[in-house]
Structures are given as C-alpha cells and as structure tokens.
C-alpha positions in Angstrom: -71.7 106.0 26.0 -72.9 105.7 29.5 -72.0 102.4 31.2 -74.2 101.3 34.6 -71.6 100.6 36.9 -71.4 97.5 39.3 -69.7 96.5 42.1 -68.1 98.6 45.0 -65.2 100.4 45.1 -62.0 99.6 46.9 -63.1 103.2 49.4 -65.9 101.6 49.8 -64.7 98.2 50.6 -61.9 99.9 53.2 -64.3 101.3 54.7 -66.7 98.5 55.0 -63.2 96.8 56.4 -62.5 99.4 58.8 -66.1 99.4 60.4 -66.0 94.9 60.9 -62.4 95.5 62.0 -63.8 98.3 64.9 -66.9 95.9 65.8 -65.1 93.1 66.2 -62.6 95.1 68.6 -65.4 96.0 70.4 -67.3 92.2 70.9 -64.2 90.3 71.5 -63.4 90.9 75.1 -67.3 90.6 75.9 -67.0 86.8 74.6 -63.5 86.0 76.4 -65.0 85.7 79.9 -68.0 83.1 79.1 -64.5 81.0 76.7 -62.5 81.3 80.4 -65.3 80.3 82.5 -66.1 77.3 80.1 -62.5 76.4 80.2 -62.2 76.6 83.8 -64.6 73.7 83.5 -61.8 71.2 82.5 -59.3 72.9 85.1 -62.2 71.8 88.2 -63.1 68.9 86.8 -59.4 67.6 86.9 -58.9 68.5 90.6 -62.4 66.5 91.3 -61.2 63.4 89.4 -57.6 63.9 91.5 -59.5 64.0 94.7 -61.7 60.8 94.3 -57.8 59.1 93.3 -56.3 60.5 96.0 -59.6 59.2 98.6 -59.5 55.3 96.8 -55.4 55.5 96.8 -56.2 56.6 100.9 -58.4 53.6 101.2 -55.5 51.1 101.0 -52.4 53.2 102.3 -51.4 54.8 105.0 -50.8 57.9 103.6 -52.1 59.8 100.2 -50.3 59.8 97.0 -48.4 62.4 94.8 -49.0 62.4 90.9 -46.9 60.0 89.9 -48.2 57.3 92.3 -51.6 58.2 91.1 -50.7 57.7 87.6 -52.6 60.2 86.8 -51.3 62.5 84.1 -50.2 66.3 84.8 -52.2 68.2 82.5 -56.0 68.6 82.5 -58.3 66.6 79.7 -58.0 69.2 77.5 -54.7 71.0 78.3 -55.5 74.1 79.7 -54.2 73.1 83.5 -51.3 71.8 84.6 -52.0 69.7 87.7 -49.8 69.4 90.8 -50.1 67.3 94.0 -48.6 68.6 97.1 -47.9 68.1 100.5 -49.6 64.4 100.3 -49.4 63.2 103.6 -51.4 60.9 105.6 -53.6 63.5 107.2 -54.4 65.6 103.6 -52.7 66.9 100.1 -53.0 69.8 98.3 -54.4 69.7 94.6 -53.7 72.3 92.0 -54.2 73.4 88.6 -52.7 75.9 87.1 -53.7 77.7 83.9 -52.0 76.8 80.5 -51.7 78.1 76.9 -55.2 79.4 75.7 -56.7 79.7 79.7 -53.3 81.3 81.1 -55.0 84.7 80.3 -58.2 84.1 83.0 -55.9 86.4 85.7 -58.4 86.0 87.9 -58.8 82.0 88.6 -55.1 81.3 87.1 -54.7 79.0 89.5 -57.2 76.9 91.3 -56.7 74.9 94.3 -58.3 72.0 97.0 -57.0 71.4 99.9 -57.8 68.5 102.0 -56.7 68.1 105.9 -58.1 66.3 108.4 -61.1 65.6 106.5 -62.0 68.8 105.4 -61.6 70.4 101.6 -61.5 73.6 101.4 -61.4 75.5 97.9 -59.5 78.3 96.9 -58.2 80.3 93.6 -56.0 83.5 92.8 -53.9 84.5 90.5 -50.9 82.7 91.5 -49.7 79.7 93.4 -50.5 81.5 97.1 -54.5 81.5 96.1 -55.2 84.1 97.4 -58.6 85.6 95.8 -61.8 87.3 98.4 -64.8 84.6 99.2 -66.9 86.6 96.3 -64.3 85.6 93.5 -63.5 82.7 94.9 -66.8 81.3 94.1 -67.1 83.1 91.1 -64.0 81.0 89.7 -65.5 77.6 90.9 -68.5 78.4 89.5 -70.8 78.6 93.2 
C-alpha cells in the first residue's frame, strides 16, 4: 500500500532553521543603528530638560545647581543614560549623559555632553567622558 505522505521532514525543517537563523544574522546589525539613534532620543532629551532646570534654578541663585539641588533624578526617562552635572558654577555647568544597559553599545555617541559657560552651549559626544568625537559625528549623534 502506498501512503501520500504529509508534512516535512526534520532535514527539511533544519534546513529551513538554518537559512532564518543566517538571515536574521545578516538583518540584525542593519536595524541596531536606527534602535541607538531612537534611543539617543531620551539621552538629549534629558540634557535639554536639565538645561532649562539649571537656567530657572540660575534665575534665583547666584550660582547653578548640581543634580541633587535640581531634584532632578540621575537616569534618563527611560533608563538608557545616566545623567551627571558638573562643574556648576555661577558662570556655567557641564551636563552629561552617559549610555546605560540596552544603549551602552552605541560606541559612537556613548556619551553625550552640553556645556554651558558664559552664556554659550556648546555640544559635544564621544565615546567616553573626554567627548571627544570630529564635528561630522558630532552632529550625527545629536541628530543635526
């Protein structure tokens, strides 16, 4: 008796398996850099909600404020920066966010920075705390 046969068999599945398993390989890292940029999102938006604290704080002391005087907490809204405030003084501070968890991997734009003396804010980014990145990925990370 000859029976029709249905279904796939488990070479056929692996390989099936095999070929998702190489595509997917392939399409990941093409969809990590839009995820970082969109993440960097919450990392800029922080510093810019720091900086309009740190200018009302400015408007009724004689100097600016660190993060505790701020009240403002350390980590962006969605916890992929940590935030720091540094060298307030009452002449300018220095913002910074640094990359957490999911966003730590963005090497590039690890850590974004603004930096505000004498009236003037000046953004930077790099890799590390010294931001240190060239003009073109610079603007790249803040998204100019």
């Amino acid at each position: 008796m000859n029976r029709l046969q249905r279904g796939f068999t488990l070479i056929e599945l692996m390989v099936v398996t095999a070929i998702v398993g190489i595509l997917a390989g392939i399409a990941m890292p093409s969809f990590q850099e839009p995820l970082q940029k969109a993440r960097r999102i919450d990392g800029i938006t922080a510093l810019l909600q720091l900086q309009m604290s740190q200018e009302q704080w400015r408007s009724g002391n004689t100097r600016y404020a660190n993060l505790a005087e701020l009240r403002s907490p350390a980590t962006s809204s969605q916890r992929y920066y940590n935030l720091a405030v540094t060298d307030a003084s009452a002449s300018g501070y220095s913002l910074m966010a640094t990359a957490t968890g999911a966003q730590a991997s963005d090497r590039r734009c690890r850590v974004l920075r603004v930096v505000v003396a004498n009236g003037q804010a000046t953004h930077a980014s790099g890799t590390d705390e010294r931001s240190t990145n060239p003009e073109a990925d610079n603007r790249r990370c803040w998204g100019t």
